[in-house]
C-alpha positions as CSV (number, residue, x, y, z in Angstrom):
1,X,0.0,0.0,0.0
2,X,1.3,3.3,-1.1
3,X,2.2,6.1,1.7
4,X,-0.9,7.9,0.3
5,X,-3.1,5.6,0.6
6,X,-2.4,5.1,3.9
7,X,-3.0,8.7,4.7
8,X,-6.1,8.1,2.8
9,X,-7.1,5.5,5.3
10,X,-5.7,7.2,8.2
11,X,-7.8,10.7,7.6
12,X,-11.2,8.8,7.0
13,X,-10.4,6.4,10.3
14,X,-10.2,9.8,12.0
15,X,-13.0,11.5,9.9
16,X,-15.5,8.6,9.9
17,X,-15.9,8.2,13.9
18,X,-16.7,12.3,14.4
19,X,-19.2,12.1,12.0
20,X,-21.2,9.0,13.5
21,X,-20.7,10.7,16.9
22,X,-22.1,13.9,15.3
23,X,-24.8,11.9,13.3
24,X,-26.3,10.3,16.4
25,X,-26.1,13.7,18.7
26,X,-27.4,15.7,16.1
27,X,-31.5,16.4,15.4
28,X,-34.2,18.1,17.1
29,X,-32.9,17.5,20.2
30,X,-29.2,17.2,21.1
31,X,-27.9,13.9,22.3
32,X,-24.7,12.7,24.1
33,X,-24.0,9.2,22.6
34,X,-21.1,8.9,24.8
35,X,-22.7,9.6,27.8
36,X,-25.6,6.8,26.4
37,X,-26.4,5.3,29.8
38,X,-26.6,8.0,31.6
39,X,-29.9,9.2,29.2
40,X,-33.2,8.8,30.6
41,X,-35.2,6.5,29.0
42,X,-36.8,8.6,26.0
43,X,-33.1,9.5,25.3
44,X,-32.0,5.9,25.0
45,X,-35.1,4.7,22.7
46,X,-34.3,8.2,20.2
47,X,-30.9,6.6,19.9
48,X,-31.9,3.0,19.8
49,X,-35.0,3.5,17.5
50,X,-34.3,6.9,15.2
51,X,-30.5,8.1,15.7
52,X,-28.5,4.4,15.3
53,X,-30.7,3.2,12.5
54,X,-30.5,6.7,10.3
55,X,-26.6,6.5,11.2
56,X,-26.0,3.0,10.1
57,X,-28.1,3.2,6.6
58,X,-26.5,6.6,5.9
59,X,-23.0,4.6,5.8
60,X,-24.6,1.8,4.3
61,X,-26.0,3.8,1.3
62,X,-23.5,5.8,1.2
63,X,-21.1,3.5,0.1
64,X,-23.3,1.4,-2.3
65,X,-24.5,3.7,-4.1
66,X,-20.7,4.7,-4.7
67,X,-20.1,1.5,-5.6
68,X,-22.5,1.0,-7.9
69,X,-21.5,4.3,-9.8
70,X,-18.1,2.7,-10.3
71,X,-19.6,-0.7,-11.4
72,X,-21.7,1.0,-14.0
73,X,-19.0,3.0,-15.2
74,X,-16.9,0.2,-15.3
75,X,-19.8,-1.8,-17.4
76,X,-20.3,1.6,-20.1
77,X,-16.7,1.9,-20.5
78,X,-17.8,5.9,-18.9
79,X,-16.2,7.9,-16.4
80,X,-19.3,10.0,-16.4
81,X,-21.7,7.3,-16.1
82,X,-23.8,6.4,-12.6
83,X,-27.4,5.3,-11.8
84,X,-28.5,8.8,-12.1
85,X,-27.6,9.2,-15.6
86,X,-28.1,6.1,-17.0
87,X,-31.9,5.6,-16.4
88,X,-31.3,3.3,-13.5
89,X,-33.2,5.3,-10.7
90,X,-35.4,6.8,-13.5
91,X,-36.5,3.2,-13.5
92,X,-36.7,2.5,-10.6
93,X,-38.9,4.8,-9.6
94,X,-41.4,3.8,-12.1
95,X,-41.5,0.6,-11.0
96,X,-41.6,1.7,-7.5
97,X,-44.9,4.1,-8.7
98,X,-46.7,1.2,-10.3
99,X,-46.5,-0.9,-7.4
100,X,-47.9,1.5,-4.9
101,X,-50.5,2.1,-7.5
102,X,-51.9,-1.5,-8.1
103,X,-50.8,-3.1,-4.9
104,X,-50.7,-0.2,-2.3
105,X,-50.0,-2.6,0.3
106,X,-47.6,-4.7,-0.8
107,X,-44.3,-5.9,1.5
108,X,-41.0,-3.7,1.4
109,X,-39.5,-6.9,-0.3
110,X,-42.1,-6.9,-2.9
111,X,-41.4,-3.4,-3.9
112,X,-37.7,-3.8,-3.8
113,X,-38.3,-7.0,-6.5
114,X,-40.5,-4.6,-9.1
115,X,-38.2,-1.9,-8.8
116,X,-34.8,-3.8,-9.3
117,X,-36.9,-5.5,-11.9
118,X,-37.8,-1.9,-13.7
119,X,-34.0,-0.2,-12.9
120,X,-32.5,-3.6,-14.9
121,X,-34.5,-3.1,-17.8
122,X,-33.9,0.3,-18.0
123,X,-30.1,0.1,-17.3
124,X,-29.8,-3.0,-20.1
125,X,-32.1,-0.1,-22.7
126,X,-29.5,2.5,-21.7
127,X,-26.5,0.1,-22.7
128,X,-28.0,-1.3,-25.8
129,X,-28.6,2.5,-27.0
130,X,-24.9,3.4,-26.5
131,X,-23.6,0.0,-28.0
132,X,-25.6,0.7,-31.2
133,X,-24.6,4.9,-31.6
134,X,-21.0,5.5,-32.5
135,X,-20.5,8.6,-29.9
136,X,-17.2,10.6,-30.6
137,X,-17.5,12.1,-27.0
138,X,-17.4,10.1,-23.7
139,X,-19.7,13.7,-22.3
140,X,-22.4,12.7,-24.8
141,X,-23.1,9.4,-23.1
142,X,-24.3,10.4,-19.7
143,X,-26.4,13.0,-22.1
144,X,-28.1,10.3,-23.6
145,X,-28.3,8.8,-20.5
146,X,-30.0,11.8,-18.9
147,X,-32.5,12.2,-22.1
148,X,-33.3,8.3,-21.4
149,X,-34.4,9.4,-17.9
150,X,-36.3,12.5,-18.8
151,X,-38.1,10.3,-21.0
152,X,-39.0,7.6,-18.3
153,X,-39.4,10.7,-15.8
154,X,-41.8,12.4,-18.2
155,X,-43.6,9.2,-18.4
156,X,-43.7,8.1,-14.6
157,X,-44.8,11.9,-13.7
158,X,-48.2,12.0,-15.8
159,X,-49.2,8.6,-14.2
160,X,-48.4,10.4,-10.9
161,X,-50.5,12.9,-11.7
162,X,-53.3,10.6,-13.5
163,X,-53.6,8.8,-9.7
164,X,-53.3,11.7,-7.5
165,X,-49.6,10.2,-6.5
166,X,-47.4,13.0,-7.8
167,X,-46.4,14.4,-3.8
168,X,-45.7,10.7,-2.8
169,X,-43.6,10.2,-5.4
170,X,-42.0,14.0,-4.7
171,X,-41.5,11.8,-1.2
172,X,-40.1,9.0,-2.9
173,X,-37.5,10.1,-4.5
174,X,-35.8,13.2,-2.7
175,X,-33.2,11.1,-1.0
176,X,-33.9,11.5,2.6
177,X,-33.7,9.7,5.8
178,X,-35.6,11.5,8.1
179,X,-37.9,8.9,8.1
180,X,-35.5,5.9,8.9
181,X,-36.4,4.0,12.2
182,X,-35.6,0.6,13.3
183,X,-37.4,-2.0,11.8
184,X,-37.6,0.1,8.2
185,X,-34.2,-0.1,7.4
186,X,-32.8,-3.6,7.2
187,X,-33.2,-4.4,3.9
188,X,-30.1,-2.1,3.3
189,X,-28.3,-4.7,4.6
190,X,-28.4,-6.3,1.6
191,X,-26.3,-3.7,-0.2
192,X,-23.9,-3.9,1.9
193,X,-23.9,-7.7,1.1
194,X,-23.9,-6.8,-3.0
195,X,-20.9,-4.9,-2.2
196,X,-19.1,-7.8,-0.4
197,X,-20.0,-9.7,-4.1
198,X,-18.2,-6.8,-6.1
199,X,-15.6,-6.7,-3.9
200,X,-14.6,-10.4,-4.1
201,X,-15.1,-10.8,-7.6
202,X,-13.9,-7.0,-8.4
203,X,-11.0,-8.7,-11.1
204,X,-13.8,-9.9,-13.4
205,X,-15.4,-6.3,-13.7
206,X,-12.3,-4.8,-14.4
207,X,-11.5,-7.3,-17.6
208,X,-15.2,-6.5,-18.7
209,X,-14.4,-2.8,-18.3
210,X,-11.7,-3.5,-21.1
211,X,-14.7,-4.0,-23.3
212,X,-15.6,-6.8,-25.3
213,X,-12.7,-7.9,-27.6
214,X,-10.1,-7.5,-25.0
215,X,-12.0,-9.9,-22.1
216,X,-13.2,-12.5,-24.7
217,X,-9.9,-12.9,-25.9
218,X,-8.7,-12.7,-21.9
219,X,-11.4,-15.8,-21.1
220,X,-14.2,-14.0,-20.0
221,X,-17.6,-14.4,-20.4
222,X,-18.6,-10.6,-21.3
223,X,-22.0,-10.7,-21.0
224,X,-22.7,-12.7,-18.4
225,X,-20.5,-10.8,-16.6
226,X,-22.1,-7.6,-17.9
227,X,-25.5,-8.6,-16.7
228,X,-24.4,-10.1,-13.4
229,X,-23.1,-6.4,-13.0
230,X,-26.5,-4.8,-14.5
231,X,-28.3,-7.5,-12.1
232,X,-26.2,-6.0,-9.1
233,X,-26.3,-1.9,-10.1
234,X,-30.2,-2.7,-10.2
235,X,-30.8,-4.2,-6.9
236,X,-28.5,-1.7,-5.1
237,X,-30.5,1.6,-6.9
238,X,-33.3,0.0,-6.2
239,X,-33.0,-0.8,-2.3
240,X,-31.4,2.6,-1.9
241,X,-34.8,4.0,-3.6
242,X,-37.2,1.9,-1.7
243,X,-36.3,2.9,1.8
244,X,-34.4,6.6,1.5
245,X,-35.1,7.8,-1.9
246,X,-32.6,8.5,-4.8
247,X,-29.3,10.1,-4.0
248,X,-28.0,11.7,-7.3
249,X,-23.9,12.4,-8.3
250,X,-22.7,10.1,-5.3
251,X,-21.9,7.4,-7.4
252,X,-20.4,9.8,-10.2
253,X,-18.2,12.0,-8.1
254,X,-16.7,9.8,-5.5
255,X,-15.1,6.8,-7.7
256,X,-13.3,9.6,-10.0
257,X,-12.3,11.5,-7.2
258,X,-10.8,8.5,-5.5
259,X,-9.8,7.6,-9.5
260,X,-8.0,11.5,-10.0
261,X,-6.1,10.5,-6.6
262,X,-4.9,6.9,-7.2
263,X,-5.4,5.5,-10.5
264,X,-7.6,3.1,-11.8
265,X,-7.1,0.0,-9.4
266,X,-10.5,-1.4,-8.8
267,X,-9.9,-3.9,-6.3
268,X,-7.4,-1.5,-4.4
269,X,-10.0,1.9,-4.8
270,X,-13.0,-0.3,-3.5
271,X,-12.5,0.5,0.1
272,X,-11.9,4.3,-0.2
273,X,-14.6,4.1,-2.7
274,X,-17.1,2.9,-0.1
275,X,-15.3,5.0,3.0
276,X,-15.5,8.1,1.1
277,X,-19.4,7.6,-0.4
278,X,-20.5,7.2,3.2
279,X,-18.2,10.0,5.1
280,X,-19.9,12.2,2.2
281,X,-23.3,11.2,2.4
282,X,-23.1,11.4,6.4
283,X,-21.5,14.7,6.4
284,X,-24.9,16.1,4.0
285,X,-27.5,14.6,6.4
286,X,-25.4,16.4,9.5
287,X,-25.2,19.2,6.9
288,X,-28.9,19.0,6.4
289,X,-29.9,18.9,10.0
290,X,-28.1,22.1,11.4
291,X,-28.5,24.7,9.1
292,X,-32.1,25.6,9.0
293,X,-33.0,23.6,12.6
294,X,-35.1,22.2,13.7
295,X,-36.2,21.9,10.4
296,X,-34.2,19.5,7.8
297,X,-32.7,19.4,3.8
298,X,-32.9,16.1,2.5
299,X,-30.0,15.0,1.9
300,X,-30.8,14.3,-1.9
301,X,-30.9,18.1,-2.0
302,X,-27.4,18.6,-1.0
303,X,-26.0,15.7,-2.5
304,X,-27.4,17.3,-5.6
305,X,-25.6,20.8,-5.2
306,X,-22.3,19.7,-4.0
307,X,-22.3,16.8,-6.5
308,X,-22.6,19.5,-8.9
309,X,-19.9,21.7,-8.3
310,X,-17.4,18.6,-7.7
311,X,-18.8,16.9,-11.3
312,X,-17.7,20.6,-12.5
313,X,-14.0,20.3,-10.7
314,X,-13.4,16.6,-11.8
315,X,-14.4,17.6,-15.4
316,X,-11.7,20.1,-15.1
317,X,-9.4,18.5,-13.5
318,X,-9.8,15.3,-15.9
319,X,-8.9,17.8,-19.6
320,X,-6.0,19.1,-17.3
321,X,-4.9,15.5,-17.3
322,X,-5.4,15.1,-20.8
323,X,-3.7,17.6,-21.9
């Protein structure tokens, strides 16, 4: 391990505990989680049932959402690719609207299935549109990308509207996790476990991120590598969407950040890829909390502005490079 990657490591070992300690203090009212048993009892079940939960899936989103950036941009052959601009939360979201419209009171898991479902078909429309245009800039793929979602946004709007569902899906999908309590979050969890999956077989991406001559000639089985990747990007938007909502640039910004830094190791970025996605997501929602108290910006809202500016600095920075 290089000497700055270890500082790497070192400044988010130092960063990442401060902001669960400010994470689980932070909210309407102030908390001490260090002093935990000395709370009364209202104090211990507002860490136990609101403040531990919203901690925990803030890191666990966090950092599969990042992940799942890099994996799709890794599957496009895109720097500028993520779930956001690729139609994957687009989606998702429909899905997630049609199930709440025919069967209201369907299971969490239920909706999860239908949405991963609806973000897989719209990731494997996004890839088979690029494949089939000969695009002279990388910049005009996440465009066609974006247009893809528009299109399944315009489309997932009017039936919102038809059905009198337009403010819950407002709700839906402004990332935020205001609303996370014990017993709502769990199936988050099973990101964390997709992650583990990339992680361990993190070599096999990589050759598909080659493209297709290279790995078929390398032994690989491209597409069923490419769809086990689609099958994976799919179920971690649409988790991710089901319980907090959609939580736009993360996965854009952090892997080429972490890719500026230290190259284009996958197996070796994964870890700061993940570390950094969560420290970032975390530090919104404390973001969120404090400034307009005891009121709240979702942390979708944030994400979006200083995922903006940073997409702005990493274009930059990436011609610099170039040149």
């Amino acid at each position: 391990m290089t000497r700055s990657r270890r500082l790497a490591y070192a400044a988010l070992a130092l960063l990442l505990p401060l902001l669960v300690l400010l994470s689980l203090a932070a909210g309407g009212q102030w908390l001490n989680p260090l002093g935990y048993w000395q709370h009364d009892a209202s104090a211990q079940q507002v860490l136990l049932i609101s403040r531990l939960p919203r901690t925990l899936s803030l890191l666990i989103a966090g950092a599969a959402m990042s992940i799942a950036g890099v994996l799709m941009q890794l599957l496009t052959q895109n720097r500028y690719v993520e779930p956001a601009t690729a139609g994957t939360i687009a989606s998702a979201s429909l899905g997630l609207l049609l199930t709440a419209l025919f069967w209201p009171s369907s299971p969490l898991l239920l909706k999860m299935l239908i949405a991963s479902l609806f973000a897989l078909l719209g990731s494997a429309l996004f890839i088979a549109i690029i494949q089939r245009l000969k695009l002279l800039s990388p910049l005009l793929v996440p465009v066609i990308g974006l247009m893809l979602s528009a299109v399944i946004g315009a489309l997932t709007t009017f039936i919102a509207v038809r059905f009198e569902l337009l403010q819950a899906l407002n709700a839906w999908l402004n990332g935020d996790f205001s609303s996370v309590l014990q017993g709502r979050y769990e199936l988050l969890w099973l990101t964390a476990a997709i992650a583990l999956v990339i992680f361990v077989v993190a070599e096999r991406f990589a050759v598909a991120g080659m493209g297709y001559d290279v790995a078929t000639n390398l032994g690989l089985n491209y597409h069923a590598t490419q769809t086990l990747g689609l099958a994976l990007v799919s179920v971690t938007t649409a988790v991710v969407v089901v319980v907090v909502g959609a939580l736009p640039f993360l996965g854009l910004i952090v892997p080429n950040l972490i890719s500026l830094a230290y190259g284009d190791q996958l197996r070796a970025n994964l870890p700061l890829i993940a570390l950094t996605g969560a420290a970032l997501t975390m530090a919104c929602d404390i973001l969120g909390r404090v400034l307009i108290a005891p009121f709240e910006i979702p942390v979708g809202t944030l994400l979006g502005v200083i995922g903006a500016l940073l997409f702005l600095w990493v274009l930059r920075q990436t011609r610099e490079v170039a040149r």
